[in-house]
MOPAC internal coordinates of N, CA, C and O (Angstrom, degrees):
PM7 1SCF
backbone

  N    0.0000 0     0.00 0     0.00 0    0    0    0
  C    1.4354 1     0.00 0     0.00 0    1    0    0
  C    1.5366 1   108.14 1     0.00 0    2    1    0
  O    1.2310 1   113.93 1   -59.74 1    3    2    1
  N    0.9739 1   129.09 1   120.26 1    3    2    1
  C    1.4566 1   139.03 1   138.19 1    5    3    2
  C    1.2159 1   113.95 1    45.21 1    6    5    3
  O    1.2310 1   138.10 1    71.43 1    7    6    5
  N    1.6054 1    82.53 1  -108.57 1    7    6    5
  C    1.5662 1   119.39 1   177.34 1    9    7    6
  C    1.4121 1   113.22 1   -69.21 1   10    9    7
  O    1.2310 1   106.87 1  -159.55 1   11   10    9
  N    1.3259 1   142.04 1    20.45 1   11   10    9
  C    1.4799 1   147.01 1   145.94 1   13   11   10
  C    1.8328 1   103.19 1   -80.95 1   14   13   11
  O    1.2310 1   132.82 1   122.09 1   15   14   13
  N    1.4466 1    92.84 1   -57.91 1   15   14   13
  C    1.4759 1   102.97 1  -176.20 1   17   15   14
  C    1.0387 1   119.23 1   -30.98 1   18   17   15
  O    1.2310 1   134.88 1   112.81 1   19   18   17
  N    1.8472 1    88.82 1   -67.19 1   19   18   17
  C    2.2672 1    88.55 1  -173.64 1   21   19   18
  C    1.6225 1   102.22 1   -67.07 1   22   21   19
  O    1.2310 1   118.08 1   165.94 1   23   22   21
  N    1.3313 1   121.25 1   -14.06 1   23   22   21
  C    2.1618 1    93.19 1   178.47 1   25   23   22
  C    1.1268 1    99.06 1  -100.91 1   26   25   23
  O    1.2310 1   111.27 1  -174.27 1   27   26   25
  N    1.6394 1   134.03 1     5.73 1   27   26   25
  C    1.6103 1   102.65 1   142.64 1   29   27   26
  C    1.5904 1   132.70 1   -86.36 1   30   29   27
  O    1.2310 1   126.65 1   175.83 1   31   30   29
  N    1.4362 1   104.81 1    -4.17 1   31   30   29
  C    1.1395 1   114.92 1  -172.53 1   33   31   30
  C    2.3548 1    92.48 1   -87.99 1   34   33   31
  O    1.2310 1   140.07 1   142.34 1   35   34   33
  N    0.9110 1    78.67 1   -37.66 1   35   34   33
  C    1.8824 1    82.80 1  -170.32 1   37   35   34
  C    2.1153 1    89.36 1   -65.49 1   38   37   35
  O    1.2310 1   122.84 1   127.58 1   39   38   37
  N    1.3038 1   112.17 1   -52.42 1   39   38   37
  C    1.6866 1   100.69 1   164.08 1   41   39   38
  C    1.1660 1   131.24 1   -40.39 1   42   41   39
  O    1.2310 1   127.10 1   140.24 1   43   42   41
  N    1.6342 1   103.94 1   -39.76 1   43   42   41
  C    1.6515 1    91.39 1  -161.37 1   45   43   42
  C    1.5409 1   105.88 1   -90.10 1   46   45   43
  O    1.2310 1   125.29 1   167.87 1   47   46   45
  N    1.8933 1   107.44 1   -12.13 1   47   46   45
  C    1.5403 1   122.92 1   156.29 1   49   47   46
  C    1.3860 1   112.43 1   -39.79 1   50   49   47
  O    1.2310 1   126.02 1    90.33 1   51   50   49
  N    1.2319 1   106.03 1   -89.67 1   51   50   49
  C    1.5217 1   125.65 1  -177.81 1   53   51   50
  C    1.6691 1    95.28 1   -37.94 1   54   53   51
  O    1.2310 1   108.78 1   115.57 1   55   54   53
  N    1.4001 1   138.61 1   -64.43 1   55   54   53
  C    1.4487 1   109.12 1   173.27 1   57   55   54
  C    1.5580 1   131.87 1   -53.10 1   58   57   55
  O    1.2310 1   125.66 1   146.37 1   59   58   57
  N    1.4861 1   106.74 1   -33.63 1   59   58   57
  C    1.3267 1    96.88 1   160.02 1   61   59   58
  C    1.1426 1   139.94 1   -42.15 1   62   61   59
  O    1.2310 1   116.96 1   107.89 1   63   62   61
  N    1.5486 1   123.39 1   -72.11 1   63   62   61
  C    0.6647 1   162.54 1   124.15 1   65   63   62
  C    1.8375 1   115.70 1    26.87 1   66   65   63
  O    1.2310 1   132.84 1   116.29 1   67   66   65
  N    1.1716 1    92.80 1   -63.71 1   67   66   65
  C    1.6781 1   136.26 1   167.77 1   69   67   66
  C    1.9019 1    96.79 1   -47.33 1   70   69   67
  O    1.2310 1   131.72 1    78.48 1   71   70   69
  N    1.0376 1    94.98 1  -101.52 1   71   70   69
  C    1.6155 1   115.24 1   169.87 1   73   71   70
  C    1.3768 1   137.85 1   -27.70 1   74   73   71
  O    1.2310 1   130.41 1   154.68 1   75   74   73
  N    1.7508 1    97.53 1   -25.32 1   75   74   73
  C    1.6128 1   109.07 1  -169.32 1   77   75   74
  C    1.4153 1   112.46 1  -120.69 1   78   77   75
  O    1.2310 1   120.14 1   141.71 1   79   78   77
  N    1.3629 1   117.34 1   -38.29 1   79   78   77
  C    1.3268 1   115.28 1   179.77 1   81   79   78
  C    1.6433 1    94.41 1  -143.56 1   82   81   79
  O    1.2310 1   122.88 1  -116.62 1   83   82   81
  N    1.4535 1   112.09 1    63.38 1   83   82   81
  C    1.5751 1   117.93 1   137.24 1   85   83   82
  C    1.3280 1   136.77 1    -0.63 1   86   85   83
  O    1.2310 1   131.17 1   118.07 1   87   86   85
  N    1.3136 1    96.05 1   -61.93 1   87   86   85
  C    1.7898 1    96.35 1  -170.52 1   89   87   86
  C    1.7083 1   104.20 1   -82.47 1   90   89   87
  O    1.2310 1   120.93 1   178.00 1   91   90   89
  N    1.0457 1   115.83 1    -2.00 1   91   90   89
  C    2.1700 1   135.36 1  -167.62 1   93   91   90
  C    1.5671 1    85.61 1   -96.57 1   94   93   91
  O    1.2310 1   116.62 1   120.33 1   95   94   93
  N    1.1404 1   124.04 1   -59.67 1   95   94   93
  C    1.4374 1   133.22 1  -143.77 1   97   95   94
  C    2.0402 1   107.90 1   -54.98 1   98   97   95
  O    1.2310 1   126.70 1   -88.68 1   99   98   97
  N    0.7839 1   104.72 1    91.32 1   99   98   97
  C    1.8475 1   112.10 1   146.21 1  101   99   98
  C    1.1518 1   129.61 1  -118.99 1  102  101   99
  O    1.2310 1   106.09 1   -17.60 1  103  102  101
  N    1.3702 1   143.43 1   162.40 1  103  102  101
  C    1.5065 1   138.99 1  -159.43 1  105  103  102
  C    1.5492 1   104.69 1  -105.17 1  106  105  103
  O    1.2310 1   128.30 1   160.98 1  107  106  105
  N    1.2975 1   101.62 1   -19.02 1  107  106  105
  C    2.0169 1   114.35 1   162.53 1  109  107  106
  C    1.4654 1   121.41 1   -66.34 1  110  109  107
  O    1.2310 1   129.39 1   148.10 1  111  110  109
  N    1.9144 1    99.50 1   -31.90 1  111  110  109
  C    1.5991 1    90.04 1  -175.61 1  113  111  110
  C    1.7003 1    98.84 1   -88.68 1  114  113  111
  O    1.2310 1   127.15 1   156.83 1  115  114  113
  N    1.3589 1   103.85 1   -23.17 1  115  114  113
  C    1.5006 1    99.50 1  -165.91 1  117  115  114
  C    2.0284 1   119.01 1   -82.60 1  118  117  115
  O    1.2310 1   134.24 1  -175.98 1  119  118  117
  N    1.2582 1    90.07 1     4.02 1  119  118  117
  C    1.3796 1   114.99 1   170.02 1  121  119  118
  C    1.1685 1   112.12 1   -87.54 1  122  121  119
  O    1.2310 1   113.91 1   131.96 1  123  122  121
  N    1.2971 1   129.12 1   -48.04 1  123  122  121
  C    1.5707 1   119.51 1   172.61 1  125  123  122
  C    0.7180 1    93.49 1  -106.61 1  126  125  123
  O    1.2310 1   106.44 1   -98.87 1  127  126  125
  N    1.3693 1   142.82 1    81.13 1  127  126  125
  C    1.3819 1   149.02 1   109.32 1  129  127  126
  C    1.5975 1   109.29 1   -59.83 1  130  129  127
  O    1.2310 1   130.69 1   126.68 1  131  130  129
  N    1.8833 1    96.97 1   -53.32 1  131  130  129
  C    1.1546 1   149.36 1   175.67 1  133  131  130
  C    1.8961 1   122.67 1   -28.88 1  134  133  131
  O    1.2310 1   135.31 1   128.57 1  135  134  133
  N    1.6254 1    87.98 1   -51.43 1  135  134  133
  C    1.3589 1    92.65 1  -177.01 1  137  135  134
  C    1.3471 1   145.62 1   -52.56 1  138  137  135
  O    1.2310 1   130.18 1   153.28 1  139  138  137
  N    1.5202 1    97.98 1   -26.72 1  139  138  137
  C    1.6726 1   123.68 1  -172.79 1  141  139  138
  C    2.1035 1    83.28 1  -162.57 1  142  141  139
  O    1.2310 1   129.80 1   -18.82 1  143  142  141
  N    1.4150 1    98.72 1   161.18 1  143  142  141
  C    1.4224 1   113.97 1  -172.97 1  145  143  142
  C    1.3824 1   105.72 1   -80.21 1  146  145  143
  O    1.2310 1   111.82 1  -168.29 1  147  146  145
  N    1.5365 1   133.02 1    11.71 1  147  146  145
  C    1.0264 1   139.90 1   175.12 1  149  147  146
  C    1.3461 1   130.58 1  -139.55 1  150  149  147
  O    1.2310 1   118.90 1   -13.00 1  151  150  149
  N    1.1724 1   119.71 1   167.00 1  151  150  149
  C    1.8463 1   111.26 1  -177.58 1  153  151  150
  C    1.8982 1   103.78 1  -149.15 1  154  153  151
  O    1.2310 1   130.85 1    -8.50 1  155  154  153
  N    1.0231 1    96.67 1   171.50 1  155  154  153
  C    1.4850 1   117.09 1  -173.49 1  157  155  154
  C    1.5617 1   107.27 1  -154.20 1  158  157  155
  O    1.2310 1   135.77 1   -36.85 1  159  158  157
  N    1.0339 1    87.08 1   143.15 1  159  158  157
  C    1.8316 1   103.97 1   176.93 1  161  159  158
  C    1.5119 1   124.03 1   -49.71 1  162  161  159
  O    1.2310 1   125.19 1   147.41 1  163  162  161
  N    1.4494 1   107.65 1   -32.59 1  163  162  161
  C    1.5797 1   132.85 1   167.53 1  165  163  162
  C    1.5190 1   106.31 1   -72.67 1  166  165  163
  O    1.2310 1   114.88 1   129.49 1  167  166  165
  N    1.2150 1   127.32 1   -50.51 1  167  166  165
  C    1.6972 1   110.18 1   173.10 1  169  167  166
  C    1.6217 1   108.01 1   -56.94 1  170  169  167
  O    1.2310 1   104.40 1   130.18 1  171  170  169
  N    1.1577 1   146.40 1   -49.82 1  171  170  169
  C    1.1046 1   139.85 1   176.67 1  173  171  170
  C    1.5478 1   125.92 1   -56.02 1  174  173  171
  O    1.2310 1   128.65 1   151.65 1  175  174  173
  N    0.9894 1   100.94 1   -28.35 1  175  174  173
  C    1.6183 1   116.54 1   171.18 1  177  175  174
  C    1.5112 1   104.95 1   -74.06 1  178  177  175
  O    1.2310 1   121.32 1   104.79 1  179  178  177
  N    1.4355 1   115.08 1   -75.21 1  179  178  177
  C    1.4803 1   124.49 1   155.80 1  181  179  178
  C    1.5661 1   114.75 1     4.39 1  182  181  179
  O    1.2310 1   129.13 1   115.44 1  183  182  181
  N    1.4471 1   100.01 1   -64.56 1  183  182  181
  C    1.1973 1   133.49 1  -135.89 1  185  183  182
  C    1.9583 1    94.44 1   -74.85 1  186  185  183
  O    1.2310 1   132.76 1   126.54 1  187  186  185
  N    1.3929 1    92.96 1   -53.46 1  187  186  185
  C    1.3787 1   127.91 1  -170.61 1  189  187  186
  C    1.2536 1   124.33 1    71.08 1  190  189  187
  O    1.2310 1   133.30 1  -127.95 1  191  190  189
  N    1.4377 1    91.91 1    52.05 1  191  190  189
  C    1.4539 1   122.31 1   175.14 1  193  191  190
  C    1.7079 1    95.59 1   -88.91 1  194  193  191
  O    1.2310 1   110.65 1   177.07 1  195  194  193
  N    1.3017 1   135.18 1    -2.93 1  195  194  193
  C    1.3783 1   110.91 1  -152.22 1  197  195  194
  C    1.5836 1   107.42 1   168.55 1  198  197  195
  O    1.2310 1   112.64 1   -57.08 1  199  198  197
  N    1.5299 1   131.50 1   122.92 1  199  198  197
  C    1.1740 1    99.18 1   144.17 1  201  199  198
  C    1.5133 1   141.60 1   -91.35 1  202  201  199
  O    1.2310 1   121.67 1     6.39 1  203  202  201
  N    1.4318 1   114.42 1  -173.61 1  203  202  201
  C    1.5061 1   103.50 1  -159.91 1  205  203  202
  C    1.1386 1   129.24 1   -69.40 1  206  205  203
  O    1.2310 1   113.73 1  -168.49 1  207  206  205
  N    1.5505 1   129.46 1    11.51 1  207  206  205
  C    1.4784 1   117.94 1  -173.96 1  209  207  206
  C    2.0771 1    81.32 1  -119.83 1  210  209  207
  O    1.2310 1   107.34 1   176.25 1  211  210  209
  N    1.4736 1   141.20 1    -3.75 1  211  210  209
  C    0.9575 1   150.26 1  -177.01 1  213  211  210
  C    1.6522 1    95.62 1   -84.78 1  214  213  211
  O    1.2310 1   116.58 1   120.70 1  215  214  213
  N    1.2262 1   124.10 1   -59.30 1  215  214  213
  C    1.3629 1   149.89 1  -163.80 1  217  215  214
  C    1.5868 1    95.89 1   -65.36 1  218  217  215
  O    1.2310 1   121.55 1   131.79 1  219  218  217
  N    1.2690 1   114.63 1   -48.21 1  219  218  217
  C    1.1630 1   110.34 1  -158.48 1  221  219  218
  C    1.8298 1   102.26 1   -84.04 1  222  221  219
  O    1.2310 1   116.83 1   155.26 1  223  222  221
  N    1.1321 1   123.63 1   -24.74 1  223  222  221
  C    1.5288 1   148.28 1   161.23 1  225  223  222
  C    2.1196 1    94.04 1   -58.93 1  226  225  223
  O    1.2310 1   129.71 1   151.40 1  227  226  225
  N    0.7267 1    98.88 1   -28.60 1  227  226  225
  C    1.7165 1    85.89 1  -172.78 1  229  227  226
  C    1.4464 1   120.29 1   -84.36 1  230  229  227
  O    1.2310 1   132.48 1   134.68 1  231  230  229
  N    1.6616 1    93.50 1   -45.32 1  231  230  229
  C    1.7153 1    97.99 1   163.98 1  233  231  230
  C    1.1638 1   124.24 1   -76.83 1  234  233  231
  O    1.2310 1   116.65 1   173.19 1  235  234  233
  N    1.2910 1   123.98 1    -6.81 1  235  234  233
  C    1.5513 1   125.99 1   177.69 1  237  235  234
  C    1.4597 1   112.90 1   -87.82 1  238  237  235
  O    1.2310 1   121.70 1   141.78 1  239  238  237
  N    1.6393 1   114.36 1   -38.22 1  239  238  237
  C    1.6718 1   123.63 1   155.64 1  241  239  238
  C    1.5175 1   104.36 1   -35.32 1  242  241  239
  O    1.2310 1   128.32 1   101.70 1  243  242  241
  N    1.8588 1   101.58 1   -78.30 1  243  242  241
  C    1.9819 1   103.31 1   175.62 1  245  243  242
  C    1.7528 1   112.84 1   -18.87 1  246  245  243
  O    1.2310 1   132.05 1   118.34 1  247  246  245
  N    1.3260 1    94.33 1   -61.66 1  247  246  245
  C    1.6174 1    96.85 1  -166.51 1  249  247  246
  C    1.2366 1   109.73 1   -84.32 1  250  249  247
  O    1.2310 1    95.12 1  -118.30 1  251  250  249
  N    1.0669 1   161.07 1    61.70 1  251  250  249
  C    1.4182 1   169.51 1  -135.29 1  253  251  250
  C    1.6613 1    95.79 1   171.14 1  254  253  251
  O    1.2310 1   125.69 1   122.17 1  255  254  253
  N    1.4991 1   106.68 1   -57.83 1  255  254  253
  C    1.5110 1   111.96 1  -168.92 1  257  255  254
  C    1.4163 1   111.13 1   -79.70 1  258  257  255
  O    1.2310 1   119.32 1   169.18 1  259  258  257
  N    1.7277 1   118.90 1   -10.82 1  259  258  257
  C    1.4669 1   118.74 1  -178.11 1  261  259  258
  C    1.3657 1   111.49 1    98.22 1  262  261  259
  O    1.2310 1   125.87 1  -167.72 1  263  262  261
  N    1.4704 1   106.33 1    12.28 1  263  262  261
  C    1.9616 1    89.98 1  -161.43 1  265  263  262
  C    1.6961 1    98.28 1   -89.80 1  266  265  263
  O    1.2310 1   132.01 1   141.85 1  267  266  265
  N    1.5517 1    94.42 1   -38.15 1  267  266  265
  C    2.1461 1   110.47 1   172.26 1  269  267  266
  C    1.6280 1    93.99 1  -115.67 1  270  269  267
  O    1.2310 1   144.12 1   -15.56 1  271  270  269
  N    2.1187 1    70.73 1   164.44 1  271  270  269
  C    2.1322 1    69.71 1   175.84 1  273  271  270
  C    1.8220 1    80.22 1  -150.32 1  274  273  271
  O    1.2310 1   118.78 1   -27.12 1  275  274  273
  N    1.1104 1   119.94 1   152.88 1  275  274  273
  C    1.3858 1   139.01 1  -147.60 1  277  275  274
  C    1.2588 1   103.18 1  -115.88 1  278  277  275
  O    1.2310 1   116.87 1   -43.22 1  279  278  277
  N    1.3314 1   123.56 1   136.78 1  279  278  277
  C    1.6001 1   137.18 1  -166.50 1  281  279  278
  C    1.9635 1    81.93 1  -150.82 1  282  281  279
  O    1.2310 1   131.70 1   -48.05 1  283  282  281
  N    2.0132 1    95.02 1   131.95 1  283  282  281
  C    0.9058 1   111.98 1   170.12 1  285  283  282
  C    2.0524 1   101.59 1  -106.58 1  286  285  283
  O    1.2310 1   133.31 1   -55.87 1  287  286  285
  N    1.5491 1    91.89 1   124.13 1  287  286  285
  C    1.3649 1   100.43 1   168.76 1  289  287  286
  C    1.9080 1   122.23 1  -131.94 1  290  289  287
  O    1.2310 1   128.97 1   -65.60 1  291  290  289
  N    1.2633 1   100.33 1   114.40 1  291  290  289
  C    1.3407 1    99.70 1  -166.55 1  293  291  290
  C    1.5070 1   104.48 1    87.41 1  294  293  291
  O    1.2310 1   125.29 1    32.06 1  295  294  293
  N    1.5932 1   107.44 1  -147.94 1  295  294  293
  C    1.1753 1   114.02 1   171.36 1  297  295  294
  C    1.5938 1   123.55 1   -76.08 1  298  297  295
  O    1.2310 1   127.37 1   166.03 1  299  298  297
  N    1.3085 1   103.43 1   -13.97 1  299  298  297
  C    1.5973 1   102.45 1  -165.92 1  301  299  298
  C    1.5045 1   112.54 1  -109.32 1  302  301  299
  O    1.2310 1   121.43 1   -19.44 1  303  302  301
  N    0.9527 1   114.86 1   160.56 1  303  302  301
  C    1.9671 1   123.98 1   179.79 1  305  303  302
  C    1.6261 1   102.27 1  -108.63 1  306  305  303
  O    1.2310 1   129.55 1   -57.30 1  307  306  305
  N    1.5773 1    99.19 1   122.70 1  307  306  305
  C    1.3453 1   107.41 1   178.18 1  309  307  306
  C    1.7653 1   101.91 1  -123.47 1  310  309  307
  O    1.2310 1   124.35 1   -29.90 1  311  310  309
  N    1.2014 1   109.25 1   150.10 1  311  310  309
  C    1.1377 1   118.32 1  -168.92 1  313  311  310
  C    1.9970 1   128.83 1  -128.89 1  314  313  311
  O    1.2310 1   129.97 1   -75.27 1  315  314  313
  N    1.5229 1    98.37 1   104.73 1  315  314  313
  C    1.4659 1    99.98 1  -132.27 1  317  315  314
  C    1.8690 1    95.57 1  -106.43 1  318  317  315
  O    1.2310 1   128.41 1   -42.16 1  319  318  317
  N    1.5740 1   101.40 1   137.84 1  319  318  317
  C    1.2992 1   126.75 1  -170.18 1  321  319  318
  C    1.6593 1   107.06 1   -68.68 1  322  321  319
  O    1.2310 1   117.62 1  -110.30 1  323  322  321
  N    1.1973 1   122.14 1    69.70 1  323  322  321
  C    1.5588 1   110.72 1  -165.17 1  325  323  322
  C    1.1655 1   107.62 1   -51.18 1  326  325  323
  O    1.2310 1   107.67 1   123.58 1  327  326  325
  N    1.4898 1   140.61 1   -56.42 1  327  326  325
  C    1.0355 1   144.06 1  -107.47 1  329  327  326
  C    1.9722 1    91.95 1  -105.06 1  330  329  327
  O    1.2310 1   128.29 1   153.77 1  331  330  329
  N    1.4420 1   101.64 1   -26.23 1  331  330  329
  C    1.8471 1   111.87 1   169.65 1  333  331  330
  C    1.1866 1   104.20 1   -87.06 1  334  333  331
  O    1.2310 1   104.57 1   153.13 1  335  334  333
  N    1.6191 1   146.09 1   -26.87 1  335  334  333
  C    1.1692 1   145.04 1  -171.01 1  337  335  334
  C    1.3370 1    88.74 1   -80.90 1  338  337  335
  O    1.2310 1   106.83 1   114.43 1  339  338  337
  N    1.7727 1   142.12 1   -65.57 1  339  338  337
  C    1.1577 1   127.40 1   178.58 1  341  339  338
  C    1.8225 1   129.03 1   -37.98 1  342  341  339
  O    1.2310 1   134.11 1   138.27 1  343  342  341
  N    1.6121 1    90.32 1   -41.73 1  343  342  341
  C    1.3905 1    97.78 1   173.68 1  345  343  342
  C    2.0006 1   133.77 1   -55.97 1  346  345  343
  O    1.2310 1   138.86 1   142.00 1  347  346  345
  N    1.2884 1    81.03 1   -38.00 1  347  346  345
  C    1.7404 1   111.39 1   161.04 1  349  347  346
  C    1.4769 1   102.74 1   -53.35 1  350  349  347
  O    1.2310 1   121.27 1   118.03 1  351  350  349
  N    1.4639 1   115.17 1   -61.97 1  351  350  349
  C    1.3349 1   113.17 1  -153.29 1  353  351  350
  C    1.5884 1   116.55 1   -54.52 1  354  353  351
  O    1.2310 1   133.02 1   132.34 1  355  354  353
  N    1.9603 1    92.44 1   -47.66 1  355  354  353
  C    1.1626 1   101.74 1  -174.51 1  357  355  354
  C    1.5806 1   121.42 1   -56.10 1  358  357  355
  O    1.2310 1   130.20 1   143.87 1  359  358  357
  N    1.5410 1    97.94 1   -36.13 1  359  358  357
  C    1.0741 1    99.95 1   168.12 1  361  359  358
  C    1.9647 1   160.37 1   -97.95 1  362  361  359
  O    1.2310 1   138.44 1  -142.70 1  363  362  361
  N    1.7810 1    81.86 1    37.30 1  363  362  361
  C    1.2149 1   118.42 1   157.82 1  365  363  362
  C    1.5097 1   133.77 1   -83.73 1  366  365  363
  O    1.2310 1   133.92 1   139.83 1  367  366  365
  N    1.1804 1    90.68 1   -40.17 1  367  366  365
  C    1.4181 1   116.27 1   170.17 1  369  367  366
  C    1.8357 1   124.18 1   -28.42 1  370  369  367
  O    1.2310 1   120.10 1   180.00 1  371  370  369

């Protein structure tokens, strides 16, 4: 089902997560990771998880460790959850 999938996949995040980049790790940022298969520096700010030069240090930790990987579009850098975007996919199918 689905919706088992993505909260084991958001678990086995949050352990990642946990384990790899420590000093990054909250269960707020790793939740909206969650929300949509992508993130931006402005949802975290938004969010008030962070401000923006903090925020922008958090997703670059993610992507360093492999968890996001960053596509510049336009002017802005968005930073996209493959591993939930795959999960989506499959489950279009």
């Amino acid at each position: 089902m689905m919706i088992l999938d993505i909260r084991d996949l958001l678990d086995a995040t949050i352990a990642r997560v946990r384990s790899e980049v420590p000093k990054v790790y909250s269960k707020e940022l790793v939740e909206l990771l969650f929300y949509q298969p992508y993130c931006k520096i402005a949802f975290l700010v938004q969010a008030g998880i962070a401000k923006r030069q903090t925020a922008a240090f958090y997703l670059r930790s993610l992507e360093d460790a492999g968890i996001l990987t960053s596509e510049i579009i336009g002017r802005e850098r968005i930073f996209l959850n493959l591993s939930l975007l795959e999960l989506l996919k499959r489950g279009n199918v």
